[in-house]
C-alpha positions in Angstrom: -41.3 11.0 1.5 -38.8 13.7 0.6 -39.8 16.0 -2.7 -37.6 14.4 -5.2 -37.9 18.4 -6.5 -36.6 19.6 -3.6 -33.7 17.3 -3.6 -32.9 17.8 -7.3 -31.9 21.1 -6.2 -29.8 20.1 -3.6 -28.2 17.6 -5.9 -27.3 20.7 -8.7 -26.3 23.2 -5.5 -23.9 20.1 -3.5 -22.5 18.9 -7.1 -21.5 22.6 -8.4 -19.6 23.7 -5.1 -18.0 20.3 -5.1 -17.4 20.4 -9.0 -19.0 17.0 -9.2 -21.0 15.8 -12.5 -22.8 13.0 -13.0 -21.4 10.3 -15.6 -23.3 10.6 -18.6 -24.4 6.6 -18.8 -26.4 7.3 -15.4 -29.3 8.8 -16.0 -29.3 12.0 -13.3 -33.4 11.2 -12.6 -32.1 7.6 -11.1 -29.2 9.5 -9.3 -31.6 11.6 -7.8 -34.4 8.4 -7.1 -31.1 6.5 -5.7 -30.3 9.4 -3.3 -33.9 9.8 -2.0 -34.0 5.9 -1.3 -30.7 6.2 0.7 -31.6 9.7 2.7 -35.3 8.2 3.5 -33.8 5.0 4.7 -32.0 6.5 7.0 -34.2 8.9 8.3 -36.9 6.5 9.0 -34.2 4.5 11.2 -33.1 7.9 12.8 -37.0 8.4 13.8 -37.1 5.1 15.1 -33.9 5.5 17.1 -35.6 8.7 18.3 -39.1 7.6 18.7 -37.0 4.5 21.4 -35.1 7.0 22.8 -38.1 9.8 23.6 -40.7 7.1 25.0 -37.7 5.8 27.2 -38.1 2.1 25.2 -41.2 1.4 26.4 -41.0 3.0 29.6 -41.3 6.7 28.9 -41.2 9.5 32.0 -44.8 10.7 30.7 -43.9 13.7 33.5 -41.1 14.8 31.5 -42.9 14.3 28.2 -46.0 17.0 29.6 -42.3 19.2 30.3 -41.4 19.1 26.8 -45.1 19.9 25.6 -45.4 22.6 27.7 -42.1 24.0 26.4 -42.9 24.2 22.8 -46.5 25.9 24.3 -44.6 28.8 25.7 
């Protein structure tokens, strides 16, 4: 779950540089909530997409997999 806090800042930083305000009949605390739902959505698919693609669908190269964990011991 992303830190709607976090992301409120974002929102203010991404909005100023691209002169961007919200209309005033949208409350900015839904914008934000809106935003959140969309980014989480898609990174939940992305880990899934990743999570297929690491274990090899099913079939993961558990050789390659000790590689990788050895890697990030070094």
């Amino acid at each position: 779950m992303l830190d709607r806090g976090v992301i409120e800042e974002l929102l203010d930083w991404e909005f100023e540089g691209l002169d961007l305000d919200i209309p005033e009949d949208i409350p900015r605390e839904a914008v934000i909530e809106a935003f959140c739902q969309y980014a989480e959505e898609d990174y939940y698919e992305w880990l899934k997409d990743n999570l297929r693609s690491f274990f090899d669908h099913g079939n993961p190269d558990w050789n390659q997999i000790i590689e990788k964990i050895r890697a990030n011991e070094e």
